[in-house]
C-alpha positions as CSV (number, residue, x, y, z in Angstrom):
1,X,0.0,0.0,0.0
2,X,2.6,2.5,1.0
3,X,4.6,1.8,-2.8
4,X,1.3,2.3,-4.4
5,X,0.9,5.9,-2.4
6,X,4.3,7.0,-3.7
7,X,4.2,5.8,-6.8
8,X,0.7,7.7,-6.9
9,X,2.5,10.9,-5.7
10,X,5.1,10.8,-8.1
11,X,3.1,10.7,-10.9
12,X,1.1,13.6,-10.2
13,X,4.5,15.6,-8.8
14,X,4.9,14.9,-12.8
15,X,2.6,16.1,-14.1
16,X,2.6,19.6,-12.2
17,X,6.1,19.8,-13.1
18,X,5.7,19.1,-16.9
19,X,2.9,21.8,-16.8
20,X,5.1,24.4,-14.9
21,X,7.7,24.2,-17.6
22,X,5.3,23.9,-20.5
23,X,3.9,27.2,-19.1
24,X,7.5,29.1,-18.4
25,X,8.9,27.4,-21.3
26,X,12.6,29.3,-21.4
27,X,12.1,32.0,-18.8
28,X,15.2,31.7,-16.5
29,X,14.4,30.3,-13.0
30,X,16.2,31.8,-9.8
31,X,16.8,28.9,-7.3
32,X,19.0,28.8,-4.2
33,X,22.4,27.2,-4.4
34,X,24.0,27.6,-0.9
35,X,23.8,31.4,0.2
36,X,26.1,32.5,-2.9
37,X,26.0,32.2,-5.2
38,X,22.9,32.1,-6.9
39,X,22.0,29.8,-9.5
40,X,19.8,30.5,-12.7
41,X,18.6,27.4,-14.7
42,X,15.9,27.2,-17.8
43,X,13.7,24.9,-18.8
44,X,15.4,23.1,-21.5
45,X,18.4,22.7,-19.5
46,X,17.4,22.1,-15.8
47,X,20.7,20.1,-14.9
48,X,22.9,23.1,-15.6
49,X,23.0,25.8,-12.6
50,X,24.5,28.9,-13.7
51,X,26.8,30.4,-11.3
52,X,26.1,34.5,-11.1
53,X,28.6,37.1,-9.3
54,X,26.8,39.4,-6.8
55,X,27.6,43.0,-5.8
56,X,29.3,41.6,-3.1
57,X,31.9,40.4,-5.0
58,X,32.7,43.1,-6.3
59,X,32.9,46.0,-3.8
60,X,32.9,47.2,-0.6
61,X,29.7,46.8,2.0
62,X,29.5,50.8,2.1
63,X,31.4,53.9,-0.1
64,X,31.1,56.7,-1.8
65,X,32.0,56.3,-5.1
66,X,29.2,57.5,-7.2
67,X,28.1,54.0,-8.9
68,X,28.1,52.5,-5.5
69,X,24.7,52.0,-5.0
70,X,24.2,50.5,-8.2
71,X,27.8,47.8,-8.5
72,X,25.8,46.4,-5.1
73,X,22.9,45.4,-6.9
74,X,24.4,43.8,-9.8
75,X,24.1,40.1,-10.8
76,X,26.2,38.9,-13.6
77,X,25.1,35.5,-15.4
78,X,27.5,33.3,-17.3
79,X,28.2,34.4,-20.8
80,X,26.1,32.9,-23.7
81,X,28.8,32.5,-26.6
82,X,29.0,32.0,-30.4
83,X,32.4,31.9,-31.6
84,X,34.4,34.6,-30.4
85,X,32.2,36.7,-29.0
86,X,30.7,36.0,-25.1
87,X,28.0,38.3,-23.4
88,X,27.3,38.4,-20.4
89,X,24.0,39.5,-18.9
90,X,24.0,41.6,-16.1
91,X,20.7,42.1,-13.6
92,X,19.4,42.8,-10.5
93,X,19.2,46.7,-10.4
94,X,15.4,47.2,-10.5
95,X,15.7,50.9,-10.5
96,X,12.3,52.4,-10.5
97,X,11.4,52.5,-14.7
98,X,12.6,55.3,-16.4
99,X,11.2,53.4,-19.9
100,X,8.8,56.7,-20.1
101,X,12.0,58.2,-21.9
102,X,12.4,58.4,-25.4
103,X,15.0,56.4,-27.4
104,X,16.8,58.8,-30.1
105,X,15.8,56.3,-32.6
106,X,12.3,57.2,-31.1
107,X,12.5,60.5,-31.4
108,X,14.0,60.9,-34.8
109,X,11.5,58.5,-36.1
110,X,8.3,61.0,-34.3
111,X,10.2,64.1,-35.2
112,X,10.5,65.2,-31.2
113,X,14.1,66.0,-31.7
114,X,16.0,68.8,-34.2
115,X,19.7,68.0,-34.3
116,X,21.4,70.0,-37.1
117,X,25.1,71.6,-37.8
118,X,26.2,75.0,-36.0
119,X,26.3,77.3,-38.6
120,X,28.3,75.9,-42.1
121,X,29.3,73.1,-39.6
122,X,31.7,72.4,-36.7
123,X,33.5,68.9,-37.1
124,X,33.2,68.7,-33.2
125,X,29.7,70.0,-32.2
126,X,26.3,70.3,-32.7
127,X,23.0,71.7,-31.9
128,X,20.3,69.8,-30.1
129,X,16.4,70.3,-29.5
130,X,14.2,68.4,-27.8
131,X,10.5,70.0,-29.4
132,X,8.3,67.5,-27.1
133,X,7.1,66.9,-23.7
134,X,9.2,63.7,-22.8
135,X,12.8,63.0,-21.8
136,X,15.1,62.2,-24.4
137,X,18.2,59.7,-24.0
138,X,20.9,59.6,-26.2
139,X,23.4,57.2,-26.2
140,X,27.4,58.0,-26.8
141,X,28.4,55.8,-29.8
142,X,24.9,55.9,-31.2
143,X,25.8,57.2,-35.1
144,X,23.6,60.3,-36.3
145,X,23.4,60.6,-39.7
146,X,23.2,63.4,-43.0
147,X,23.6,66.8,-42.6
148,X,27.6,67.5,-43.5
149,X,29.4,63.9,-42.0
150,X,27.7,61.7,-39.8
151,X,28.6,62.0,-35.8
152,X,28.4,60.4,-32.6
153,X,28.0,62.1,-29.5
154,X,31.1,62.2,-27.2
155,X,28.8,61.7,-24.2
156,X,25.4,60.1,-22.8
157,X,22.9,62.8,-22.5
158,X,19.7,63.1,-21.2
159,X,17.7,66.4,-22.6
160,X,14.9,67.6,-21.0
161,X,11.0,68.2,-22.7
162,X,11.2,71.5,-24.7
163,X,14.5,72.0,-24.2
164,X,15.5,74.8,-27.0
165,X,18.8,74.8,-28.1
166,X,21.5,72.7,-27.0
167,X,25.2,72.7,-27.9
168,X,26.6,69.4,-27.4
169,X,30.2,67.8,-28.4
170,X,30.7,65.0,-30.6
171,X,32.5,62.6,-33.2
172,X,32.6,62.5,-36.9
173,X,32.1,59.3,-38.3
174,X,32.7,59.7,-42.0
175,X,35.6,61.0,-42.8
176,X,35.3,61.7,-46.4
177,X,32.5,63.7,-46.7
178,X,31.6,67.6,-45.7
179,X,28.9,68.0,-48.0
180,X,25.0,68.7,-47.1
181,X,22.6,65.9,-47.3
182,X,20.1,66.9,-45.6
183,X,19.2,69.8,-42.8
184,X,19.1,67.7,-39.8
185,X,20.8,64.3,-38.7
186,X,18.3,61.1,-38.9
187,X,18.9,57.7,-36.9
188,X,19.4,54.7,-39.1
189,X,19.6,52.3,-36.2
190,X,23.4,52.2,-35.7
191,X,26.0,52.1,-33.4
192,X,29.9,52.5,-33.2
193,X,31.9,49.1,-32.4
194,X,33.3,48.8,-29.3
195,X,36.6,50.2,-30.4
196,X,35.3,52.9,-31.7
197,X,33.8,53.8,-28.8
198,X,36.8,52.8,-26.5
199,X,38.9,55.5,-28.8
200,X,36.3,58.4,-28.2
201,X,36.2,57.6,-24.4
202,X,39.9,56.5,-23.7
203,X,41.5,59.4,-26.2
204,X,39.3,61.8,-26.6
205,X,41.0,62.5,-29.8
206,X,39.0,62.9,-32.8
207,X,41.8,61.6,-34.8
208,X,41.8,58.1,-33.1
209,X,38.3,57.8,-33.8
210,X,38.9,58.0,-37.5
211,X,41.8,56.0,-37.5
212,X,39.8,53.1,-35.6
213,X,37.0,53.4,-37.8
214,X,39.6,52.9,-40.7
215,X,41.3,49.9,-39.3
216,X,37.3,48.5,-38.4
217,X,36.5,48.8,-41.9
218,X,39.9,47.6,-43.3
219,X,39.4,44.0,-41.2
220,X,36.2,43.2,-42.4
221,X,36.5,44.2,-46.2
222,X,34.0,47.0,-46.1
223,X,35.0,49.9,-48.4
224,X,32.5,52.9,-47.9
225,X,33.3,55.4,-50.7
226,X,33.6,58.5,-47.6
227,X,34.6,56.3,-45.0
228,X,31.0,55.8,-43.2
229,X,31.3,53.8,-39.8
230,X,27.3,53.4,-40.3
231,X,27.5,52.5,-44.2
232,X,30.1,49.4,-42.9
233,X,26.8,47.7,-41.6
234,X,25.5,48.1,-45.1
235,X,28.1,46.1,-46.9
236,X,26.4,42.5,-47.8
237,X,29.6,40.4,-46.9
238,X,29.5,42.1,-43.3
239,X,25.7,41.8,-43.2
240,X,25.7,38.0,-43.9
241,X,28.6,37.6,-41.5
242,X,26.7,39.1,-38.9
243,X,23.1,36.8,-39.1
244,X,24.6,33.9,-37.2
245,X,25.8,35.5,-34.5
246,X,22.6,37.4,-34.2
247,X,20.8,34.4,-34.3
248,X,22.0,33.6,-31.0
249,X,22.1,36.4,-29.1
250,X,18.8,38.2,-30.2
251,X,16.5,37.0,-27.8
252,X,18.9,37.4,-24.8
253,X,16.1,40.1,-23.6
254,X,13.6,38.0,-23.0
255,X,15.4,35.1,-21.8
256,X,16.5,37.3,-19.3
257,X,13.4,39.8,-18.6
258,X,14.9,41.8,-15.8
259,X,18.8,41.9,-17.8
260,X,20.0,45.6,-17.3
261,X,23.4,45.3,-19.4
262,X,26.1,43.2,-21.1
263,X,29.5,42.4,-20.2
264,X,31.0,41.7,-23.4
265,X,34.3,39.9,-24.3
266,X,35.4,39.0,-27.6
267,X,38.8,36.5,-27.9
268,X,38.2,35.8,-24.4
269,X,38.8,39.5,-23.4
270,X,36.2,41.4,-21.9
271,X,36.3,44.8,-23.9
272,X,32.9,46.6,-23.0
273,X,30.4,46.5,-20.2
274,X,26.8,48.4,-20.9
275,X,24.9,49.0,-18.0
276,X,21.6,50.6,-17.3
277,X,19.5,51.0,-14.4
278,X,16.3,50.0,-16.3
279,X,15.5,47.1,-18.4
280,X,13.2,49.1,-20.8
281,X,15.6,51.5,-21.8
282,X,18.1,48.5,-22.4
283,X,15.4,46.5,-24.6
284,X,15.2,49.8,-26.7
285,X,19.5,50.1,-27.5
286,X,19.6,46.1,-27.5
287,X,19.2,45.6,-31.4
288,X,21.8,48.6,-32.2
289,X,24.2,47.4,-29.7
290,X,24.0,43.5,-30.2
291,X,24.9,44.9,-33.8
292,X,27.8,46.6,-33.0
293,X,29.4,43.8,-30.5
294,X,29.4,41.6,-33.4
295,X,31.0,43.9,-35.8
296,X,34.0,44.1,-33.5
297,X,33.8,40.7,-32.7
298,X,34.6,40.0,-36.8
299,X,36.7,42.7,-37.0
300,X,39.0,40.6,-34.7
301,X,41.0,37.2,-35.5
302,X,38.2,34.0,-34.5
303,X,39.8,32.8,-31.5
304,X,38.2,31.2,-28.4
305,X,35.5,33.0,-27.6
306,X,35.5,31.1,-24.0
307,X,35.5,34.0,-21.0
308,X,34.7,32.9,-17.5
309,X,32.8,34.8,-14.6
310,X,36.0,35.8,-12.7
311,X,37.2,38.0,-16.1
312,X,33.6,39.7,-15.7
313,X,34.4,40.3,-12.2
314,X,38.1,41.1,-12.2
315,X,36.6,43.9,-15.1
316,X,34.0,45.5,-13.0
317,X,36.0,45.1,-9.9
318,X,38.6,47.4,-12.1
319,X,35.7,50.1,-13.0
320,X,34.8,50.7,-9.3
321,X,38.6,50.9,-8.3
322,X,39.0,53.5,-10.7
323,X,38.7,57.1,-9.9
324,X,35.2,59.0,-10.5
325,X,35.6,63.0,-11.6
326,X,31.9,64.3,-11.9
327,X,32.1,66.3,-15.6
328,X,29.5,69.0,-17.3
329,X,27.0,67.7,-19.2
330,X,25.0,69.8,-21.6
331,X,21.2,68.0,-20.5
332,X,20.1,66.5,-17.0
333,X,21.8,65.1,-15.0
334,X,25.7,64.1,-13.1
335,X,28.0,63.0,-15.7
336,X,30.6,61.0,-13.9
337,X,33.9,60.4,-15.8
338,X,35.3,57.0,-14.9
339,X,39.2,56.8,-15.2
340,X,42.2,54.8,-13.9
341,X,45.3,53.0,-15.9
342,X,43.0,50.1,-16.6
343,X,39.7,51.6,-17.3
344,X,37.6,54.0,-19.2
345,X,34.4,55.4,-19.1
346,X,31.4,57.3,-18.1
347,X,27.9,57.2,-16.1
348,X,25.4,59.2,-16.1
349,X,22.7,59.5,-13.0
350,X,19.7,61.4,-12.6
351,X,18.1,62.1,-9.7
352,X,20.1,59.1,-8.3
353,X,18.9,57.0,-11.1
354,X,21.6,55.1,-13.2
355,X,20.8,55.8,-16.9
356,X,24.2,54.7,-18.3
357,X,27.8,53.3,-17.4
358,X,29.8,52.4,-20.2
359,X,33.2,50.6,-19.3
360,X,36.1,50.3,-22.0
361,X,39.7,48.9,-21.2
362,X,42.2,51.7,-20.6
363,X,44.2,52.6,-23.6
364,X,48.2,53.6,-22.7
365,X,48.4,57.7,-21.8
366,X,49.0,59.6,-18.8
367,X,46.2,59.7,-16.9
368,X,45.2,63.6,-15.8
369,X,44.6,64.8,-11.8
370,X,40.6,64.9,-11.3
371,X,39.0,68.1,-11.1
372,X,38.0,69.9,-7.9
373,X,34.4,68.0,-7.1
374,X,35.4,64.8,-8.5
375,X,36.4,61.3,-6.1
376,X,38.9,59.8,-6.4
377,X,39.9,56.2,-4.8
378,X,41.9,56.0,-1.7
379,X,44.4,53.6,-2.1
């Protein structure tokens, strides 16, 4: 009698488990393993635990470093890979939604924003208007195009609802052109690679961003007649390059619903870490980004693409090491430059709400004093 009771027992335990993963299907599931570690399993490969590095790992119990309050939230899952490129996907913020804002690519496309040339054009800045009553985000890296030679803003910004004019800095993108086409820049969807971007934020030379656009171009056979960085994405031999790898990491957003950012690594080296404090505004950048990951990913040689958890950590344990010099921003705001021998980059928080922290490896040059008002790490 007692067999017949558990085997009774078993068979309906079954059957509720087979309908809770036929209902969940992929959806990661958080489940205790020891105190920490967490673990994060799926559906279609429950035998796997995931092991994810905490906040803790990373920093100190209390400081104040500007991103504190956000490297103790975060949760970083083990990379999903394809070749050489690994992405990591970083959680557990949960900042109150800020997905109210406006994308650029939003904007552009309902006309709520005016960015045009100063004048006949300054290589270097332009002007900004935000004609509508939301919040605008703009990305650094995100590529603006028409008007004299596409640009990319140097920095995040965040412009408030009927803003008037704004003068903001940027980078040219395409070197070979200075001629109108049209009277105010458009968004085609696009992003700078990762080195790109590194160049703007480690150099801050306009130069360097060229020349890395060059070599970009150079290692994946794309020949843009002025030197484009957005027309690279165009070329058909890059395109079909790119479908496999997108294959595998598009759905990465709703795999993981409450992901925040992306540690990236490409040749086992972790070169970029995205990070937002909401999961809405990450959804809207996802497609542009995930786009420009893989383009630096084939602009590199195809090594192994393996990268571990402890690179992930050793990166971000790097970034909050670093020294923090709070910087002017143009829009809303406190624009935080992030800067030591082994890291660049930049975060911007509003109203102690983490919009944006971008994280590049250092690139060799002396390293300048912090202005007055800026924190700098104790050693």
């Amino acid at each position: 009698m007692r067999n017949e009771r558990f085997l009774a027992l078993s068979i309906i335990l079954g059957f509720l488990l087979l309908g809770f993963i036929l209902k969940f299907g992929n959806t990661p599931i958080v489940v205790a393993s020891g105190t920490n570690p967490t673990a994060v399993v799926t559906a279609d490969n429950p035998g796997a635990p995931v092991a994810v590095v905490e906040g803790s790992d990373i920093m100190a119990a209390s400081d104040d470093n500007p991103m504190s309050p956000f490297f103790k939230k975060i949760k970083i899952s083990k990379p999903v890979t394809f070749k050489n490129l690994a992405i990591f996907p970083v959680s557990g913020l949960r900042e109150k939604s800020t997905g109210s804002l406006a994308s650029f690519d939003e904007a552009a496309a309902k006309k709520m924003i005016l960015i045009t040339e100063i004048g006949n054009g300054s290589v270097n800045e332009l002007l900004v208007e935000n004609t509508s009553s939301k919040y605008i985000f703009i990305m650094a890296g995100e590529i603006l195009t028409g008007c004299k030679q596409d640009r990319m803003l140097k920095d995040d910004i965040l412009i408030p609802p009927n803003s008037g004019k704004i003068k903001v800095a940027a980078y040219c993108t395409e070197h070979g052109r200075w001629t109108s086409k049209s009277e105010t820049f458009a968004s085609q969807k696009t992003a700078s690679n990762i080195g790109v971007r590194q160049a703007a934020r480690a150099t801050n030379e306009q130069g360097k961003v060229w020349a890395k656009i060059e070599k970009t171009q150079e290692n994946v056979s794309a020949s843009p007649a002025t030197g484009a960085m957005n027309e690279t994405y165009q070329d058909k031999k890059v395109q079909n390059s790119m479908a496999d790898y997108r294959k595998k990491f598009k759905d990465l957003p709703s795999l993981y619903p409450d992901m925040n950012g992306v540690i990236v690594a490409v040749n086992g080296e972790v070169l970029c870490a995205d990070i937002f404090g909401d999961s809405v505004v990450m959804q809207k950048l996802y497609e542009k980004l995930l786009d420009s990951y893989i383009l630096e990913a084939l602009s590199r040689k195809d090594d192994d693409g393996k990268a571990g958890l402890n690179l992930a950590k050793a990166f971000l344990k790097n970034a909050y090491s670093a020294d923090y010099n709070r910087i002017k921003t143009p829009g809303e705001g406190n624009l935080w430059e992030i800067k030591s021998s082994k890291i660049a980059g930049a975060s911007l928080i509003y109203e102690k709400d983490l919009l944006h922290c971008e994280l590049f490896p250092a690139i060799e040059q002396p390293i300048e004093k912090p202005e007055d008002g800026g924190f700098q790490r104790q050693y």
